[in-house]
C-alpha positions as CSV (number, residue, x, y, z in Angstrom):
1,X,44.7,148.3,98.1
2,X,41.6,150.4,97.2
3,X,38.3,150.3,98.2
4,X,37.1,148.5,94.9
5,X,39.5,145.8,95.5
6,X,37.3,144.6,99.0
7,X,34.5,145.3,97.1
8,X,35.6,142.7,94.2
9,X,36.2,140.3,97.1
10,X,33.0,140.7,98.4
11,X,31.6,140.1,95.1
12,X,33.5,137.0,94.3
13,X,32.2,135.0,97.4
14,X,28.6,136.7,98.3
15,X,26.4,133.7,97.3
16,X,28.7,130.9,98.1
17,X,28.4,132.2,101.8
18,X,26.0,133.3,104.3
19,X,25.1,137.0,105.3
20,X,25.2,136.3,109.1
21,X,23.1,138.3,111.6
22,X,23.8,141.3,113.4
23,X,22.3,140.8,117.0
24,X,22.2,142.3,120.1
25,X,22.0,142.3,123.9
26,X,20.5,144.8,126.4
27,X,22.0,142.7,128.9
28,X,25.6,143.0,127.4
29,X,25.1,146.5,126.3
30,X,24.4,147.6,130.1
31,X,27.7,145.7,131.2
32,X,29.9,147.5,129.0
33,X,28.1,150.8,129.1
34,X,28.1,150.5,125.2
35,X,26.0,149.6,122.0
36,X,27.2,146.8,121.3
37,X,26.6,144.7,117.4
38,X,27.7,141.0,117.2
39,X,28.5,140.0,114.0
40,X,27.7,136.1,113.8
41,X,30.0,134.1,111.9
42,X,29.6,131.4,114.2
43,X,26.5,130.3,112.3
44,X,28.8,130.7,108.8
45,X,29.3,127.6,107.1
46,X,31.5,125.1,108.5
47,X,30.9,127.3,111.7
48,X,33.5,130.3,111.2
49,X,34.5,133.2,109.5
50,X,37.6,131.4,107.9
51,X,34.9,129.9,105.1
52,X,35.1,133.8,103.6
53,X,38.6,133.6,103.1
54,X,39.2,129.7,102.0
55,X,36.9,130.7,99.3
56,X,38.3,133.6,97.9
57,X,41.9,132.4,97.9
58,X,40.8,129.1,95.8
59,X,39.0,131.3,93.7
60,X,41.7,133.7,92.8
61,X,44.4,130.3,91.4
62,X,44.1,129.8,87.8
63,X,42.8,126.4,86.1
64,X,46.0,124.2,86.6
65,X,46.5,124.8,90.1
66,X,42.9,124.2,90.7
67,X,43.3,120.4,88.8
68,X,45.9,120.5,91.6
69,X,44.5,121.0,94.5
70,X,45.4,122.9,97.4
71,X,46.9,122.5,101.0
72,X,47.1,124.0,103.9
73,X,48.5,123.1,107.7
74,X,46.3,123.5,110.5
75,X,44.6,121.4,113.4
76,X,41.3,124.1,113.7
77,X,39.1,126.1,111.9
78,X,41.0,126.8,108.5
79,X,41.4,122.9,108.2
80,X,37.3,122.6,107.9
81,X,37.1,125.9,106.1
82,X,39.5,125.0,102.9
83,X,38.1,120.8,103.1
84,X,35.0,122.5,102.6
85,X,35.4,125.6,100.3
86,X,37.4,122.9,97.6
87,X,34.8,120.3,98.2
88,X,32.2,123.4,96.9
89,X,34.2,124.6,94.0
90,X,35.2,120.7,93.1
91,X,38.7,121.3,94.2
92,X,40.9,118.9,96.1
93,X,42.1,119.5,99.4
94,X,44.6,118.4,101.5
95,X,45.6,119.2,105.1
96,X,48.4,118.5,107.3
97,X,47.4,117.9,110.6
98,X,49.2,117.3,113.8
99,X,48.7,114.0,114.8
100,X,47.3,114.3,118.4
101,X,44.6,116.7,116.5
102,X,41.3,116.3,119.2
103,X,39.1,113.0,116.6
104,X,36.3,115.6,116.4
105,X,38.7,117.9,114.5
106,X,39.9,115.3,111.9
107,X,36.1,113.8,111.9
108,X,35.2,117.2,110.2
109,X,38.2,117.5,108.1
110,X,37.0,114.1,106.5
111,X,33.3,115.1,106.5
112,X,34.1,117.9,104.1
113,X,36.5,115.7,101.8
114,X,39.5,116.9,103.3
115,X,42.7,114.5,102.4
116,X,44.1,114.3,105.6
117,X,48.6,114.2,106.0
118,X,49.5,113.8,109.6
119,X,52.9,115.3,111.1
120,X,54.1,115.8,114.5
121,X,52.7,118.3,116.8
122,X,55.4,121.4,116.1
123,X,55.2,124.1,114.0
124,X,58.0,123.3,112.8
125,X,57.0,119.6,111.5
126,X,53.6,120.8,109.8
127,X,55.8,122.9,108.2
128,X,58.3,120.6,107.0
129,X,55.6,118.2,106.4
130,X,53.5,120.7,103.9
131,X,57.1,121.4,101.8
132,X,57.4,117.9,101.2
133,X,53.8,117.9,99.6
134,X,54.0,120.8,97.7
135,X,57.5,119.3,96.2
136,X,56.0,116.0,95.5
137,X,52.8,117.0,94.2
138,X,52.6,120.8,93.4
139,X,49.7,121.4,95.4
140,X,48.8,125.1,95.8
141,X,49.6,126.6,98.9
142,X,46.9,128.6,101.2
143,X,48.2,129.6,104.3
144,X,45.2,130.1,107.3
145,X,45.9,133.9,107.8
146,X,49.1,135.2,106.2
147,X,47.6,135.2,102.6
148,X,46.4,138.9,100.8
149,X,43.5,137.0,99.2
150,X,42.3,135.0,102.8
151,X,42.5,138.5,104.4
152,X,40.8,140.2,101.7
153,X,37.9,137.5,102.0
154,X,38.1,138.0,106.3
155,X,37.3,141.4,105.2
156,X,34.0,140.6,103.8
157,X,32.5,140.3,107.4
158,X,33.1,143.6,108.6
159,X,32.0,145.0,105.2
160,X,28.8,143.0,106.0
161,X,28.4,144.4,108.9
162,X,29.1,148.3,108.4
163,X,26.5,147.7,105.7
164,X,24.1,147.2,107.8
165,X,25.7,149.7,111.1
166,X,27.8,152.4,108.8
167,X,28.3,154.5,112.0
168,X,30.5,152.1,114.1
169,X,32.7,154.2,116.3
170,X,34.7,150.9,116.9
171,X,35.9,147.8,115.3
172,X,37.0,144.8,117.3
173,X,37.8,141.5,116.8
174,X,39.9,138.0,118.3
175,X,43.9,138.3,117.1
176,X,45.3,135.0,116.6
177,X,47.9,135.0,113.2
178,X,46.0,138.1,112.1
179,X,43.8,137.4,109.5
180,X,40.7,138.3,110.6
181,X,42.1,141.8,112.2
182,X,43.8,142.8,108.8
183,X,41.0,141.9,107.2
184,X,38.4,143.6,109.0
185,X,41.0,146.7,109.7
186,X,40.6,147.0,105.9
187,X,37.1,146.9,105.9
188,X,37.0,149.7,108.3
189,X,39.6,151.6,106.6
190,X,37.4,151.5,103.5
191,X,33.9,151.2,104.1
192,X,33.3,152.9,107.9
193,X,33.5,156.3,109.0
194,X,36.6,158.3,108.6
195,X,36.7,158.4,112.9
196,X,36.3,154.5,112.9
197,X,38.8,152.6,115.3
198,X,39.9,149.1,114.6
199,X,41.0,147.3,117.4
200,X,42.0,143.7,118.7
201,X,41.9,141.6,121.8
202,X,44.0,138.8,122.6
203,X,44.6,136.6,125.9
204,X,47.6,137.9,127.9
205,X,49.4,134.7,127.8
206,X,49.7,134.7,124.3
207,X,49.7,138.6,123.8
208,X,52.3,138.0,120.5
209,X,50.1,140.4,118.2
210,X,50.2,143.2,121.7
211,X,54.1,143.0,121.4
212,X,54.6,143.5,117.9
213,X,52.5,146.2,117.5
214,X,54.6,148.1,120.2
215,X,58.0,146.6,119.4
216,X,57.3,147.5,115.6
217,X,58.4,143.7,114.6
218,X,56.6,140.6,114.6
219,X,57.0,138.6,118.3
220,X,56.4,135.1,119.0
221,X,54.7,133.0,121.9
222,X,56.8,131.1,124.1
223,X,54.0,129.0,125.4
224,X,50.7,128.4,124.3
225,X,48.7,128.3,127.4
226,X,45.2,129.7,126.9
227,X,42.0,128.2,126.7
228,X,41.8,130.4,123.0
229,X,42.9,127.6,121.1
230,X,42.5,129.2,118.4
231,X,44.9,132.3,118.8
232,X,47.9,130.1,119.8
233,X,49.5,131.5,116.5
234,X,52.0,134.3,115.9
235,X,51.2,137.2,113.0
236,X,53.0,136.7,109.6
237,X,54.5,139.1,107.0
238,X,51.4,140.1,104.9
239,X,48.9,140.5,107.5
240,X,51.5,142.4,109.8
241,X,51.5,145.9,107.9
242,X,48.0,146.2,107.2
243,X,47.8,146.2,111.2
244,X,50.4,148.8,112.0
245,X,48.9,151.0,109.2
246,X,45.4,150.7,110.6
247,X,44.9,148.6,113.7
248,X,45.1,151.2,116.9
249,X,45.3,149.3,119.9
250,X,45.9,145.7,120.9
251,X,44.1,144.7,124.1
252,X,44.9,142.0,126.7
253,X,42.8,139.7,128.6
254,X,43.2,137.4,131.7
255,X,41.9,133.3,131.2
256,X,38.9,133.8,133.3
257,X,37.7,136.5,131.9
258,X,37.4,135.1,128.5
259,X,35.8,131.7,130.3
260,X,33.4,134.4,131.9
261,X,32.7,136.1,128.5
262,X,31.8,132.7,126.6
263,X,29.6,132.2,129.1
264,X,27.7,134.7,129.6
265,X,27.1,134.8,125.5
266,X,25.7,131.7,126.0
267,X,23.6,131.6,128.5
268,X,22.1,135.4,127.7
269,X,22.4,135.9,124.5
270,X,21.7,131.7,123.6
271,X,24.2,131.4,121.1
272,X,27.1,128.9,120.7
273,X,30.7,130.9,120.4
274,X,34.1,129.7,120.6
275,X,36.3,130.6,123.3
276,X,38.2,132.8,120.9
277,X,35.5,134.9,119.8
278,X,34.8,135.3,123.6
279,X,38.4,136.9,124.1
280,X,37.0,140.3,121.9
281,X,34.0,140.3,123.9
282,X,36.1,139.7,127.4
283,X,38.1,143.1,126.3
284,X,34.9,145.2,125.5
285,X,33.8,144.2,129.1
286,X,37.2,144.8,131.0
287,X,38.6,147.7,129.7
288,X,35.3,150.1,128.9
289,X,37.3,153.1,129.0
290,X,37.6,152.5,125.3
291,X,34.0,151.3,124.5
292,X,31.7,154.0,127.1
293,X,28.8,154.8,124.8
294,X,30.5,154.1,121.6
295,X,28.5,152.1,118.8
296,X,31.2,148.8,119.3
297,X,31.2,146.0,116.2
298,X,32.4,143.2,117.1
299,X,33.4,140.0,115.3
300,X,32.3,136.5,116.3
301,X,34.8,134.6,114.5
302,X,33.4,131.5,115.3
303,X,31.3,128.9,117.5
304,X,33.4,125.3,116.7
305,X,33.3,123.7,120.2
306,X,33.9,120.3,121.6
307,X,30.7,120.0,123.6
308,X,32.1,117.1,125.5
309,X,34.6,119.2,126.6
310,X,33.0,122.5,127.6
311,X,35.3,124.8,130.2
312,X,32.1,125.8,132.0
């Protein structure tokens, strides 16, 4: 991995998406004792970062996988992100989705042209479901975060952002399978300062991502009860030694906390974010030890919320 290999990425997918804004809070910066620079993918397209890497990894299959198509499993984000990255590039996609999916989640799916295959609610049965596909059809796989050429177009963000801040002391973003963290640990790796610090933050009741990076292997969930829907998933075997070599510390966060977090970004800072994204801010604010007048980027990996079913 070089530096010119992010900077291809980059490339690749710079006018199909958009350069989101850097903003900040006084407010937020007094709390944590910190500057602190929100990158804003919740106003990317289709409402997440996950549009940066859908579009690089369709771009990087060759002519006859495109005719294809290309599928994926997932009930969140990635599901919208691939529907509409293929629907741009006139690509076909197709998702497996859990069939008790929330109706605004498969509403969007379709909106973008997404062809959807329902499966039971277990891992295991998207799984299952997805080889079936790929055997009958030869669809192109894309997995959501455990992909080099996802991860490599995660990474854009951050480069994005040290762009614009090159002297970020820190690095910090939502862990949920990895991709984004990888990603924009590469990023930092590459394009910050040679002192930069990438971190992560993820709820304690699904600290997966915590464990593995002290047990040195890759640790599962036994439950999946946090209100961070979308980090309910475990790290995979691409993204996971890109974050030992260059992710530094793993931080943990209780439930309300990351309720108080989303909420205050809201109703300060007026912007719609996910409770996921609010789990990075939640650690910035509870453990400032690490952040005390350090110049702190942080990822806003998204802003897709049910508004009929807000936690606040």
């Amino acid at each position: 991995m070089t530096r010119e290999t992010l900077q291809q990425a980059y490339n690749e997918i710079k006018d199909q998406v958009h350069r989101t804004p850097v903003l900040q809070s006084r407010l937020l910066n007094d709390k944590a004792k910190a500057a602190l620079f929100f990158k804003c993918e919740n106003f990317q397209k289709m409402g997440a970062f996950k549009m940066r890497g859908a579009l690089h990894a369709i771009q990087k299959l060759n002519k006859e996988q495109k005719q294809k198509g290309v599928l994926t499993h997932s009930s969140g984000n990635f599901a919208q992100a691939l529907s509409l990255a293929a629907k741009n590039l006139g690509v076909r996609a197709h998702i497996v989705m859990p069939d008790n999916a929330p109706q605004v989640k498969k509403e969007a799916v379709s909106s973008y042209d997404g062809n959807i295959y329902f499966s039971q609610s277990s891992a295991n049965a998207r799984e299952q479901k997805s080889e079936e596909l790929l055997r009958q059809f030869g669809y192109s796989f894309i997995h959501p975060s455990n992909d080099i050429h996802v991860i490599l177009g995660n990474a854009t963000a951050a480069i994005e952002l040290l762009e614009e801040i090159p002297d970020l002391d820190i690095l910090i973003t939502p862990v949920g399978g990895g991709g984004l963290i990888a990603g924009t640990a590469l990023a930092g790796h590459f394009f910050g300062k040679t002192s930069i610090k990438i971190m992560g933050a993820e709820p304690k009741n699904v600290d997966d991502a915590y464990r593995s990076l002290q047990l040195g292997s890759i640790q599962k969930n036994n439950n999946t009860a946090t209100i961070a829907d979308g980090l309910r998933t475990h790290l995979g075997d691409v993204n996971f030694p890109i974050i030992q070599e260059y992710v530094s510390l793993i931080l943990r966060v209780e439930e309300k906390d990351i309720l108080s977090a989303m909420q205050l970004v809201w109703e300060r800072m007026k912007i719609v974010i996910e409770p996921s994204s609010a789990v990075a801010v939640a650690a910035v604010l509870q453990h400032q030890e690490h952040f005390k007048n350090k110049k702190v980027g942080i990822i806003i990996s998204g802003g897709n919320v049910d508004l009929s079913a807000l936690p606040f």
